[in-house]
The first five atom37 places (N, CA, C, CB, O) and aatype in JSON, in Angstrom:
{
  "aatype": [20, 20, 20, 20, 20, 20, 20, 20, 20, 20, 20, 20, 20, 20, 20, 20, 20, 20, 20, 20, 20, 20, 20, 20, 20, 20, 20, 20, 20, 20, 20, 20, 20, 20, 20, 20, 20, 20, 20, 20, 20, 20, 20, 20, 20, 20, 20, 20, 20, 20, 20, 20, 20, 20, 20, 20, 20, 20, 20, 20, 20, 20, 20, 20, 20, 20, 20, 20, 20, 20, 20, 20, 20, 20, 20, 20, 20, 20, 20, 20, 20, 20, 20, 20, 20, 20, 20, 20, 20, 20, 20, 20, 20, 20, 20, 20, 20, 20, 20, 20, 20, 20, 20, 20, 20, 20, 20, 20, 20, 20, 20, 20, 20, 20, 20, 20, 20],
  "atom_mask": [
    [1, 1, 1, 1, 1],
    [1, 1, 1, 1, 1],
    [1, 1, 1, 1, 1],
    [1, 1, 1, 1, 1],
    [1, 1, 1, 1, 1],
    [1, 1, 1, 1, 1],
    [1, 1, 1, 1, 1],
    [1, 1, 1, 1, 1],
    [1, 1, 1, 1, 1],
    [1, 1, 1, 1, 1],
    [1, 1, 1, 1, 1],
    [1, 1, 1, 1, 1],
    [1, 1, 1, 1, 1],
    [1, 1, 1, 1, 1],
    [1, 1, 1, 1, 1],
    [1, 1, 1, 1, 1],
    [1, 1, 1, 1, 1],
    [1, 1, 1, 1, 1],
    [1, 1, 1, 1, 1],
    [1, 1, 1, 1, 1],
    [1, 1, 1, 1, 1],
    [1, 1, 1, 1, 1],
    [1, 1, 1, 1, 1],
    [1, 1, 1, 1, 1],
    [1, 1, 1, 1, 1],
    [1, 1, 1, 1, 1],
    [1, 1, 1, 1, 1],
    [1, 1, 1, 1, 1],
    [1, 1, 1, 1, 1],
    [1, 1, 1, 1, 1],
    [1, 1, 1, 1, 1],
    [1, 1, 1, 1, 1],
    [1, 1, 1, 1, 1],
    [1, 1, 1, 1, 1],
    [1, 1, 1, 1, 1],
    [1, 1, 1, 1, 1],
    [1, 1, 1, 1, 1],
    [1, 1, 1, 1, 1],
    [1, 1, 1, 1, 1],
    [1, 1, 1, 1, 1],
    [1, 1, 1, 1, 1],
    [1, 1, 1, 1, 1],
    [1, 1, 1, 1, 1],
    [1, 1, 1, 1, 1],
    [1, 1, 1, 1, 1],
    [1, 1, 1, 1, 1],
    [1, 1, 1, 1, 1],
    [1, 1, 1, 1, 1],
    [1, 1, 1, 1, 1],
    [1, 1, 1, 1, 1],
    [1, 1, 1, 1, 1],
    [1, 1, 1, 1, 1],
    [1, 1, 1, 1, 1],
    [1, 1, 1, 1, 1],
    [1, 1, 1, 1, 1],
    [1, 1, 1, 1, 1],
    [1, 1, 1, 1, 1],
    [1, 1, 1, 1, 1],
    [1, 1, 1, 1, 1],
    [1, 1, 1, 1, 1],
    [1, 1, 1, 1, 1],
    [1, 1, 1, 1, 1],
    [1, 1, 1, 1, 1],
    [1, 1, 1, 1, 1],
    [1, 1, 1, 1, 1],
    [1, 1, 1, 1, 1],
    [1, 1, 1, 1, 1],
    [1, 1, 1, 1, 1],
    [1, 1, 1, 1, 1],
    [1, 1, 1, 1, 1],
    [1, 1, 1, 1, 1],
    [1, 1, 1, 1, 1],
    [1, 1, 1, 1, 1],
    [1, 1, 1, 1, 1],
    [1, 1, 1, 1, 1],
    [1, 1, 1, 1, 1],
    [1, 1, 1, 1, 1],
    [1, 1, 1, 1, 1],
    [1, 1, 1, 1, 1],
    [1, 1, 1, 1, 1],
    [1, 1, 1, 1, 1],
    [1, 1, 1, 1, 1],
    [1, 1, 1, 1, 1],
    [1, 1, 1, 1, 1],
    [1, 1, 1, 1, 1],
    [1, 1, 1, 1, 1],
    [1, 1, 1, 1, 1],
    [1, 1, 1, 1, 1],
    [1, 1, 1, 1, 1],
    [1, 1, 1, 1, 1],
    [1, 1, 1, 1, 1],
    [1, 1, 1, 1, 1],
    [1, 1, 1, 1, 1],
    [1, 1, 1, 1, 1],
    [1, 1, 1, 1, 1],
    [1, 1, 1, 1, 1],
    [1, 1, 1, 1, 1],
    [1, 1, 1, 1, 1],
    [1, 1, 1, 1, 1],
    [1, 1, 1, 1, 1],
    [1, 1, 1, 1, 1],
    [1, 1, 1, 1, 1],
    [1, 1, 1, 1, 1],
    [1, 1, 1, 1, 1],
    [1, 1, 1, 1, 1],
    [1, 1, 1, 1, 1],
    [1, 1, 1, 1, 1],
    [1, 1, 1, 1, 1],
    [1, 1, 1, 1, 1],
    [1, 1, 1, 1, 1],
    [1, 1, 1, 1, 1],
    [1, 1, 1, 1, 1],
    [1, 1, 1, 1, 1],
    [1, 1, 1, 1, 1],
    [1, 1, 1, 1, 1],
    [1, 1, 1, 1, 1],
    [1, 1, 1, 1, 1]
  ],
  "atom_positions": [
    [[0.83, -1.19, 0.0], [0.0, 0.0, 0.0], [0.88, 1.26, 0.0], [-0.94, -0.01, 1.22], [0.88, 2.1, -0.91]],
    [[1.55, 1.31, 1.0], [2.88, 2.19, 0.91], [3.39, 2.79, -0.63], [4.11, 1.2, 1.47], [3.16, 3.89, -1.14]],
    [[4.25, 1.53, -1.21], [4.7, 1.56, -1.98], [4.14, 2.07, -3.18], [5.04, 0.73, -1.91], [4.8, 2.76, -3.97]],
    [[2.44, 1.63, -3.41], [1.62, 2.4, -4.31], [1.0, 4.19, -4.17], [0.48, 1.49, -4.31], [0.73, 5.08, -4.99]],
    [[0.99, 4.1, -3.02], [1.3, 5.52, -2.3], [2.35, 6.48, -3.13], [2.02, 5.22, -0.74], [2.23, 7.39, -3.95]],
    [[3.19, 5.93, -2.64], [4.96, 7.06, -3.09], [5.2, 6.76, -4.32], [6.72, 6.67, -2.21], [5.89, 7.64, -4.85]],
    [[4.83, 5.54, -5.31], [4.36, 6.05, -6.84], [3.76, 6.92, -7.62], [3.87, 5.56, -7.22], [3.58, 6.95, -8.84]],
    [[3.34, 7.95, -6.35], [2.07, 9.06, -7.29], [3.34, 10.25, -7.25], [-0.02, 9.71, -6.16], [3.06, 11.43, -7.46]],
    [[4.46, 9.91, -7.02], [4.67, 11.0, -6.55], [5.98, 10.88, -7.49], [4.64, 11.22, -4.92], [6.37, 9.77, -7.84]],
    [[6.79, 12.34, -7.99], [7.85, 12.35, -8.74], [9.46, 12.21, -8.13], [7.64, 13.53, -9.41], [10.54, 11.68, -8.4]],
    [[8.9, 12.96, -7.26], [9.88, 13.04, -5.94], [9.82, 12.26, -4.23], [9.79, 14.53, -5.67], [8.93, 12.08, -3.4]],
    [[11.03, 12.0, -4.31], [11.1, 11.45, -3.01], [12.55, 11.49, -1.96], [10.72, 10.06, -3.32], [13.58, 10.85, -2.18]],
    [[12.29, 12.48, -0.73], [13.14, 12.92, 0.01], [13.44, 11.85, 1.27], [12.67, 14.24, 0.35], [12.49, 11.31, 1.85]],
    [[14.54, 11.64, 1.57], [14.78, 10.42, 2.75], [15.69, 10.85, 3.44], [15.19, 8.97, 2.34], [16.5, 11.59, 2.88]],
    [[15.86, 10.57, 4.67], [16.65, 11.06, 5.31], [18.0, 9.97, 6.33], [15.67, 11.89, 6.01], [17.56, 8.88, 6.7]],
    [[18.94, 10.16, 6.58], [19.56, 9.04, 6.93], [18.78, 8.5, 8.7], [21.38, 9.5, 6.88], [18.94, 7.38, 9.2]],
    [[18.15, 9.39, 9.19], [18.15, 8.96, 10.38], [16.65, 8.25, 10.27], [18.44, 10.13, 11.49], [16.22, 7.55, 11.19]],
    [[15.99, 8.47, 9.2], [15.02, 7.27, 8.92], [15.43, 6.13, 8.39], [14.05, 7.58, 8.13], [15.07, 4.99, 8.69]],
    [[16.0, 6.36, 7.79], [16.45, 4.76, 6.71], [16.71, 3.56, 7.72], [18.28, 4.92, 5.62], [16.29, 2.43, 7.93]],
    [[17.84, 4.66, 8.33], [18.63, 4.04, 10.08], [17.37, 3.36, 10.09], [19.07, 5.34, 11.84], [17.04, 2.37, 9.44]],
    [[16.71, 4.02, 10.9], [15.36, 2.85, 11.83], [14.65, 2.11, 11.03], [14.04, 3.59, 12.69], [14.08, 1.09, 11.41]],
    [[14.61, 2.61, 9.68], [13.23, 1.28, 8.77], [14.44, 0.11, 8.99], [12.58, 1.63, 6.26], [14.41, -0.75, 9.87]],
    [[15.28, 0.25, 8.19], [16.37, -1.19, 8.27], [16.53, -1.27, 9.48], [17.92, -1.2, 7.58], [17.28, -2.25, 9.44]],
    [[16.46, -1.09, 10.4], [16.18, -1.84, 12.22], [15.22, -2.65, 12.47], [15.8, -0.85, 13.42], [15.12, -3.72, 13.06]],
    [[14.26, -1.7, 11.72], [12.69, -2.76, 12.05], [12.72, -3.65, 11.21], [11.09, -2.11, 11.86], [12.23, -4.73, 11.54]],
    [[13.26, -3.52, 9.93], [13.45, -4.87, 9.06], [13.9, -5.44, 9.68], [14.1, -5.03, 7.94], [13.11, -6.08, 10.37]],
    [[15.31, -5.67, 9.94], [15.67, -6.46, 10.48], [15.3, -7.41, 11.87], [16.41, -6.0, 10.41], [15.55, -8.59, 12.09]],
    [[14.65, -6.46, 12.67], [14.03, -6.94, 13.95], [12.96, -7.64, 13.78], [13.69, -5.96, 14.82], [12.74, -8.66, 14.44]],
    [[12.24, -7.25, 12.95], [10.88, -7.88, 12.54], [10.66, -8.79, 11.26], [9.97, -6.77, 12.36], [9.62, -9.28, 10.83]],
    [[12.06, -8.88, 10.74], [11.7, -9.98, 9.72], [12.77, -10.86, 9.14], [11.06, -9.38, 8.59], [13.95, -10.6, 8.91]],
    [[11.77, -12.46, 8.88], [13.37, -13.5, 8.83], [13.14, -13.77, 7.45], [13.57, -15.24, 9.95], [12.09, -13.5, 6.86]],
    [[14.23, -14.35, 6.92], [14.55, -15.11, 5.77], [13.57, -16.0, 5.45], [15.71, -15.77, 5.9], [13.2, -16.77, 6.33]],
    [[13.09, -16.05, 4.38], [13.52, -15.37, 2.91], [13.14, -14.03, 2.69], [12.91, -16.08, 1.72], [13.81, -13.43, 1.85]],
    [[11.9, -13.21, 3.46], [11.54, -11.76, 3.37], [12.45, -11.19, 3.51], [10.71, -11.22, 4.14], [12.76, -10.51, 2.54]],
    [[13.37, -11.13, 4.7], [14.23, -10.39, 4.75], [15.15, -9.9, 3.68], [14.7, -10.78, 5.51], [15.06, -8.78, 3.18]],
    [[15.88, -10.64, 3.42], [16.45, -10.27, 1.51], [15.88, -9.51, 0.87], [16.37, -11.32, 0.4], [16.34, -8.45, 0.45]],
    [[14.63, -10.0, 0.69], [13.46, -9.23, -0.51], [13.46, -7.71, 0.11], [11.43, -10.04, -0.49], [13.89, -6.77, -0.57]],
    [[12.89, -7.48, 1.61], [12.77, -6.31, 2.15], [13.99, -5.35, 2.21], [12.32, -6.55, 3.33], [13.92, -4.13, 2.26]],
    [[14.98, -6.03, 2.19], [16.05, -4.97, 2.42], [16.76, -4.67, 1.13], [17.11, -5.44, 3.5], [17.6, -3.78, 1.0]],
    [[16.35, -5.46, 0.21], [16.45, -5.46, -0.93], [15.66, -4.0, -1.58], [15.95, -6.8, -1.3], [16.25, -3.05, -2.11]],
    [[14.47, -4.12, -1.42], [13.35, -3.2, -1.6], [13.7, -1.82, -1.05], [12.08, -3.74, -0.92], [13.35, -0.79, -1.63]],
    [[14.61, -1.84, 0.42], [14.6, -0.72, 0.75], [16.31, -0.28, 0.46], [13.94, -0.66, 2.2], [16.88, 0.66, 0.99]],
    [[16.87, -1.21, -0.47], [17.99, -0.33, -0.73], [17.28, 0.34, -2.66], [19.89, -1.57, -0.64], [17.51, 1.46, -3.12]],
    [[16.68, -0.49, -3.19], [16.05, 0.32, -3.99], [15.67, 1.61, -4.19], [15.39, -0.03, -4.05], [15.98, 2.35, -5.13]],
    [[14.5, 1.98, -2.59], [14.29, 3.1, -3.19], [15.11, 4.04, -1.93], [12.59, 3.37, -3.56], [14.7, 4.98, -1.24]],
    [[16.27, 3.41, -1.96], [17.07, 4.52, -0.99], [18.04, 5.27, -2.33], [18.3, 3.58, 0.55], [18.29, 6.47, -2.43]],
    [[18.42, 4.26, -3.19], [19.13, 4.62, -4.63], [18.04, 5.67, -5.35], [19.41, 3.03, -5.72], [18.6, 6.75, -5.54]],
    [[16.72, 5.68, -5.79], [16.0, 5.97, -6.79], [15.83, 7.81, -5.63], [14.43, 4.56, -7.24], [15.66, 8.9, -6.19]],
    [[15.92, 7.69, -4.49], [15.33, 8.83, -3.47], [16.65, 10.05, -3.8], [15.23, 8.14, -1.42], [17.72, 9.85, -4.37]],
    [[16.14, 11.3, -3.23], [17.15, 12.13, -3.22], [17.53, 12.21, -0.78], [16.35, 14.01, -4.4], [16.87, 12.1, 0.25]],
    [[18.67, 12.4, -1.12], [18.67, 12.19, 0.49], [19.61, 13.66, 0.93], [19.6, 10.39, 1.06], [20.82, 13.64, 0.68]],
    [[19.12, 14.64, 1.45], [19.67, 16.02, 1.48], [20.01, 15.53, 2.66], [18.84, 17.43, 1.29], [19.35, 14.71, 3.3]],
    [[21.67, 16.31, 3.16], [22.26, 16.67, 4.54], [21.54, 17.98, 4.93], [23.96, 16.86, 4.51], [21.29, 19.1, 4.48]],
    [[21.3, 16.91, 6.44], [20.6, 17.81, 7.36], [21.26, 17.63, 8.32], [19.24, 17.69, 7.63], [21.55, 16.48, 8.67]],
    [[21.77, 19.05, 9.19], [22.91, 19.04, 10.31], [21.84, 18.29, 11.29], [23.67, 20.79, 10.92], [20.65, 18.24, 10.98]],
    [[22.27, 17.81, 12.32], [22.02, 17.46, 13.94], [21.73, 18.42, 14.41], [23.04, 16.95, 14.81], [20.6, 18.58, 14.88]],
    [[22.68, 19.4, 14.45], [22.86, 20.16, 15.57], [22.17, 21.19, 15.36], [24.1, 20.47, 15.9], [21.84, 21.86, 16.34]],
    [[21.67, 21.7, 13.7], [20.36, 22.67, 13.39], [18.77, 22.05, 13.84], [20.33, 22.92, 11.6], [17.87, 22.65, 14.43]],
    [[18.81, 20.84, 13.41], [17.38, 20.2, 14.47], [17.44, 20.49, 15.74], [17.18, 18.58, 14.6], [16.47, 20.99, 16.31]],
    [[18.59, 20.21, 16.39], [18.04, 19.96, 18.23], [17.88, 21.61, 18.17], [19.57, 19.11, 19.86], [17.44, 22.01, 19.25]],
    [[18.1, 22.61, 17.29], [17.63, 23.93, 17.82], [15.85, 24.26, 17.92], [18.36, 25.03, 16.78], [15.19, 25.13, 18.49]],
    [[15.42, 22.82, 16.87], [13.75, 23.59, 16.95], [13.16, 23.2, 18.16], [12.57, 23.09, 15.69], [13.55, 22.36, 18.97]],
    [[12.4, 23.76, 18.17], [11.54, 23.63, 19.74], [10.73, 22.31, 19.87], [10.28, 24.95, 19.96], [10.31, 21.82, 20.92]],
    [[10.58, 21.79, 18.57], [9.86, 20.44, 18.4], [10.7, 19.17, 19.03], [9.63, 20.16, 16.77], [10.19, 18.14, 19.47]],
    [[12.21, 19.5, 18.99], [13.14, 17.99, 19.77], [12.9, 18.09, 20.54], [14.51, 17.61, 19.97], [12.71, 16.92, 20.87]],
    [[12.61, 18.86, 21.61], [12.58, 18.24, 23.22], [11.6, 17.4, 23.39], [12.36, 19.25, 24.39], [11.6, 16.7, 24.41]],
    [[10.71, 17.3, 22.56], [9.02, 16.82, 22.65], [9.33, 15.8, 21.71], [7.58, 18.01, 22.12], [9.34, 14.68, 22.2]],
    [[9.61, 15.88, 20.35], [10.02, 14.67, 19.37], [11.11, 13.74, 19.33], [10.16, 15.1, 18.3], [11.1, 12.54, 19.07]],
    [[12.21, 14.64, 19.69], [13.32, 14.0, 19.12], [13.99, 14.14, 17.52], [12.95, 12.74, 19.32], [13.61, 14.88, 16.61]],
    [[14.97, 13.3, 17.52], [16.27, 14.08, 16.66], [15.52, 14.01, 15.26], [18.09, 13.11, 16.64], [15.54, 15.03, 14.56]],
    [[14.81, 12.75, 14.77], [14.53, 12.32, 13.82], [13.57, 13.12, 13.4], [14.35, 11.18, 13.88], [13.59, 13.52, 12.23]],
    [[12.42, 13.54, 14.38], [11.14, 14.11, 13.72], [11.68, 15.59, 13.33], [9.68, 14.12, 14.84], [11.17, 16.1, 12.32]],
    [[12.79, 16.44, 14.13], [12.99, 17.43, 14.48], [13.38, 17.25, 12.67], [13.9, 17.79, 15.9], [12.58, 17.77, 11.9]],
    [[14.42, 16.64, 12.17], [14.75, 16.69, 11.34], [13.98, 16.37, 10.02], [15.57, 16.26, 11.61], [14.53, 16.48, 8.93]],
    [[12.57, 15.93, 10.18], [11.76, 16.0, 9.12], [11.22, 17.17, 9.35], [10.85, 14.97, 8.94], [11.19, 17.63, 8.2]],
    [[10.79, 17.94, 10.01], [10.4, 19.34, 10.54], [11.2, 19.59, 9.51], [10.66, 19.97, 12.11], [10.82, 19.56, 8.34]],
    [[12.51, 19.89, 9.92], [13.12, 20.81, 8.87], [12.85, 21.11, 7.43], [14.2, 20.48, 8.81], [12.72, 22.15, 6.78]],
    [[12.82, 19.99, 7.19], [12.66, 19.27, 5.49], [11.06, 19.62, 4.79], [12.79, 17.15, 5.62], [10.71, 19.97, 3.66]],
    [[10.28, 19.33, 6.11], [8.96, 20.09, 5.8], [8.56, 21.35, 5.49], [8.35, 20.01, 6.59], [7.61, 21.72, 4.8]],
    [[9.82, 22.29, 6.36], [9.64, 23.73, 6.01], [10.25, 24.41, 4.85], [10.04, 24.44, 7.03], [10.13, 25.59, 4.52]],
    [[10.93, 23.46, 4.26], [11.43, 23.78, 2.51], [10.59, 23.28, 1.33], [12.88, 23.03, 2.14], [10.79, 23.32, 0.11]],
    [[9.48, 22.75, 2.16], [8.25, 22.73, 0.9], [8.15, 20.96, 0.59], [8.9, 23.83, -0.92], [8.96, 20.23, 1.16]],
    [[7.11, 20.37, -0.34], [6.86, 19.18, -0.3], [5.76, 18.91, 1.01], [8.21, 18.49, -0.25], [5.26, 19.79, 1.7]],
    [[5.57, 17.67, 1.11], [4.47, 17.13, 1.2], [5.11, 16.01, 2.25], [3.77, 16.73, -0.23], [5.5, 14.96, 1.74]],
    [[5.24, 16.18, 3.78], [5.5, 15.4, 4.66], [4.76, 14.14, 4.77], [5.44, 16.03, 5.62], [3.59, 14.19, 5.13]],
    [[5.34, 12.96, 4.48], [4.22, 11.53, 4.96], [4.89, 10.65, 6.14], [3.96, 10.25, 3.47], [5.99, 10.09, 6.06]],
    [[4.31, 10.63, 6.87], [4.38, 9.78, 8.42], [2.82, 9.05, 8.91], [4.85, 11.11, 9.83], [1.66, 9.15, 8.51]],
    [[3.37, 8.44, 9.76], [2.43, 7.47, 10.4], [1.78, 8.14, 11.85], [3.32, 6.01, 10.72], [0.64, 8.06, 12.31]],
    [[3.46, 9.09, 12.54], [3.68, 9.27, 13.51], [2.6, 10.48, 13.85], [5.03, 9.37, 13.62], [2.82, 11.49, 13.19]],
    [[1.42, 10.56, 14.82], [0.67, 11.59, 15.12], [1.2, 12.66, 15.89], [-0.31, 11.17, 15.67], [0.65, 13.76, 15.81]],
    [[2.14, 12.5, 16.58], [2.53, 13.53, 17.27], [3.18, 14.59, 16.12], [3.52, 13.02, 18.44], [2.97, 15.8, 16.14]],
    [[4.13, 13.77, 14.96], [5.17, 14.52, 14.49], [4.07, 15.08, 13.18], [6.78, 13.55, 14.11], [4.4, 16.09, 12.55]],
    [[2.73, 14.32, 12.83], [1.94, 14.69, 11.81], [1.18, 16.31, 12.23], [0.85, 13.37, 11.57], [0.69, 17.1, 11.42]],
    [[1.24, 16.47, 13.61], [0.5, 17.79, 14.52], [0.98, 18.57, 14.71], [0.07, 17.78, 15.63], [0.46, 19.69, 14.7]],
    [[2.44, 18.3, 15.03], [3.3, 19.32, 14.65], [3.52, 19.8, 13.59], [4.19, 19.16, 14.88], [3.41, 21.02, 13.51]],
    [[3.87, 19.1, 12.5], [3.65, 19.71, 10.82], [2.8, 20.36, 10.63], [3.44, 18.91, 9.75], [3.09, 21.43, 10.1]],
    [[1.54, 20.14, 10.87], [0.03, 20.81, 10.7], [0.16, 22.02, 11.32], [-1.26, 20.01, 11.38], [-0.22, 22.97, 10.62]],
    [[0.67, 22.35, 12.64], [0.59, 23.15, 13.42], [1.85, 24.26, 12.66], [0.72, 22.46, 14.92], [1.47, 25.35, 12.24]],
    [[2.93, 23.96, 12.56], [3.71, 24.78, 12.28], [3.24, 25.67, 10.55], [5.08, 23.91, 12.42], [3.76, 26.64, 10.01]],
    [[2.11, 24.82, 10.12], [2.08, 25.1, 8.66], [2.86, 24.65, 7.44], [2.23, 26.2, 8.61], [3.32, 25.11, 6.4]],
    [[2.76, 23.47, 8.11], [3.83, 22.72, 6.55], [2.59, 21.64, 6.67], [6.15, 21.83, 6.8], [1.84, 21.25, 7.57]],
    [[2.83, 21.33, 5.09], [1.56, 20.04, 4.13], [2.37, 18.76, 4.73], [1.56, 20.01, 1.7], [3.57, 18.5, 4.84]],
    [[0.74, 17.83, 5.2], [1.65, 16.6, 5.7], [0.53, 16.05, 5.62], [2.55, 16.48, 7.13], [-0.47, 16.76, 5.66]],
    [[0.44, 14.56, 5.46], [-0.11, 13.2, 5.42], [0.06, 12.43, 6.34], [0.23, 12.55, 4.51], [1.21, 12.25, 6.74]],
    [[-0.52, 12.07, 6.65], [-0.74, 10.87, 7.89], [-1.04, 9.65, 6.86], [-2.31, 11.21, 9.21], [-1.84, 9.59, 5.93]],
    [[-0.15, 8.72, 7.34], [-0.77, 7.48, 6.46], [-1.79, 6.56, 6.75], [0.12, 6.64, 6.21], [-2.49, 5.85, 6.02]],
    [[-1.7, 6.78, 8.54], [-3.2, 5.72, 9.12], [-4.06, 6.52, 8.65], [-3.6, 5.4, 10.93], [-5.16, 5.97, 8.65]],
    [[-4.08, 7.49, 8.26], [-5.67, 8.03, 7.89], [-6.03, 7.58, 5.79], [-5.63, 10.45, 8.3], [-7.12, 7.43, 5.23]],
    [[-4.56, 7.5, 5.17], [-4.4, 6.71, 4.16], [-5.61, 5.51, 4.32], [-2.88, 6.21, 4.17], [-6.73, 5.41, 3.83]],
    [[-4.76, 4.6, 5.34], [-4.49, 3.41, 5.19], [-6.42, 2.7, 6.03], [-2.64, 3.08, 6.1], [-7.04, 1.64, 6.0]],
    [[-6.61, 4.0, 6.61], [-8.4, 3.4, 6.7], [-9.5, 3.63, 5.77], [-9.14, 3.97, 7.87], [-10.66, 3.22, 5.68]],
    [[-8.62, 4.57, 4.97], [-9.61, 4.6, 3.87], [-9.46, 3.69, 2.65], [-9.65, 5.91, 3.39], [-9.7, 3.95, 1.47]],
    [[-8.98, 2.52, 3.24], [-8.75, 1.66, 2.26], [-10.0, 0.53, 2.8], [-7.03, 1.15, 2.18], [-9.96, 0.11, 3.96]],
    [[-11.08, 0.09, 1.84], [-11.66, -1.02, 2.63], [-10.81, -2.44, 2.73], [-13.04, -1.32, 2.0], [-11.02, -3.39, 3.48]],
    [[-10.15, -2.34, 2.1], [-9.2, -4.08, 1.9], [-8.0, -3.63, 2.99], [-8.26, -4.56, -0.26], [-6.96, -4.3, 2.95]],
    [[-8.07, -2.8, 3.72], [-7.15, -2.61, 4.55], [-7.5, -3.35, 5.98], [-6.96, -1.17, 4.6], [-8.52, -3.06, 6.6]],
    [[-6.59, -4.29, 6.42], [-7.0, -5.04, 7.75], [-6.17, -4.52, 8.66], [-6.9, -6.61, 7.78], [-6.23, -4.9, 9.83]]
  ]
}
């Protein structure tokens, strides 16, 4: 579903301190033979993505890390240079909203799917 998701789209921004954690949860959460396929999949569209340097140390300045943390702080950033934020995460989706940057929530995607279990 995901994956048909971020097909509509021309562009796609990633960041290293996400990638970090999806390949964690791959790995934590999935065995062989998926595993291959999945990490496979996600070195794909880590190649096809554009991945901009974003300092550390300019995130922990927004007011959103003390409450988010390093990672969200740093999609914050990325949000306020325009594009179309997609997360799962509600806290970091309210903050986007709130600050005035365009963002997607994907559970709200992903219930408007009826084949969605």
């Amino acid at each position: 579903m995901l994956l048909g998701y971020l097909d509509r789209f021309s562009d796609m921004i990633l960041v290293p301190h996400v990638l970090a954690e999806a390949s964690n949860l791959i790995r934590l959460g999935v065995k062989e033979p998926l595993l291959a396929r999945f990490a496979a999949r996600l070195a794909a569209i880590i190649m096809a993505a554009g991945e901009p340097g974003v300092s550390s140390r300019l995130a922990v300045e927004r007011p959103e890390y003390l409450r988010l943390g390093l990672t969200d702080a740093v999609l914050l950033m990325l949000a306020a240079s325009g594009g179309c934020l997609l997360t799962a995460d509600v806290g970091l989706y309210v903050a986007a909203l709130d600050a005035g940057y365009a963002a997607e929530n994907f559970s709200h995607i992903q219930a408007q799917r009826p084949d969605f279990l």
